[in-house]
C-alpha positions, 0 to 999 in steps of 0.5 A, spaced: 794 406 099 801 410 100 808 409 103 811 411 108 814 418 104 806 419 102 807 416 095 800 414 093 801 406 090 795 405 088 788 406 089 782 401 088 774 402 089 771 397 093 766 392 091 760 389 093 761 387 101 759 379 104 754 379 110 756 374 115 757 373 123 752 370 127 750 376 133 755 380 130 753 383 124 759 382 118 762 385 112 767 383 108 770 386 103 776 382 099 781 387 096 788 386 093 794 389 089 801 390 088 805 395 090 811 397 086 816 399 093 817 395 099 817 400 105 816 397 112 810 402 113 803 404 109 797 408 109 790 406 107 785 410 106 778 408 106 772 414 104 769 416 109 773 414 114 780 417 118 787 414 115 789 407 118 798 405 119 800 399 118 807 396 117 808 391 112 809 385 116 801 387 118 799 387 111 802 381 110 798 377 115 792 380 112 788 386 115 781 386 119 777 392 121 771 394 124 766 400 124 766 402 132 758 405 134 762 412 133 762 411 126 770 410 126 775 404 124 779 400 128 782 394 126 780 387 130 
């Protein structure tokens, strides 16, 4: 995760994810850190995928995404 000036805030392996849905197969990974700045906006990295924004109203609400048929994220 880094700020909106690219400052890197933290970084942290995912763990084992939890299979769900019903249809739709599911993936959850559950996540959390603080982070030492309050900038309204921020970046998330995940390896092997491009670089996701979020403001920090968004963060707060919590974030969901999925893995599109063209092996992108996008968020739900």
């Amino acid at each position: 995760m880094t700020d909106d000036k690219g400052k890197t805030l933290g970084t942290q392996k995912l763990g084992a994810g939890h299979a769900g849905g019903s249809t739709l197969k599911t993936c959850n990974f559950y996540f959390s850190f603080k982070v030492p700045d309050a900038a309204e906006n921020y970046e998330m990295r995940v390896e092997g995928f491009a670089p996701m924004k979020y403001t920090r109203e968004a963060i707060r609400r919590g974030l969901s995404f999925y893995e599109t048929e063209q092996g992108t994220l996008a968020p739900q």
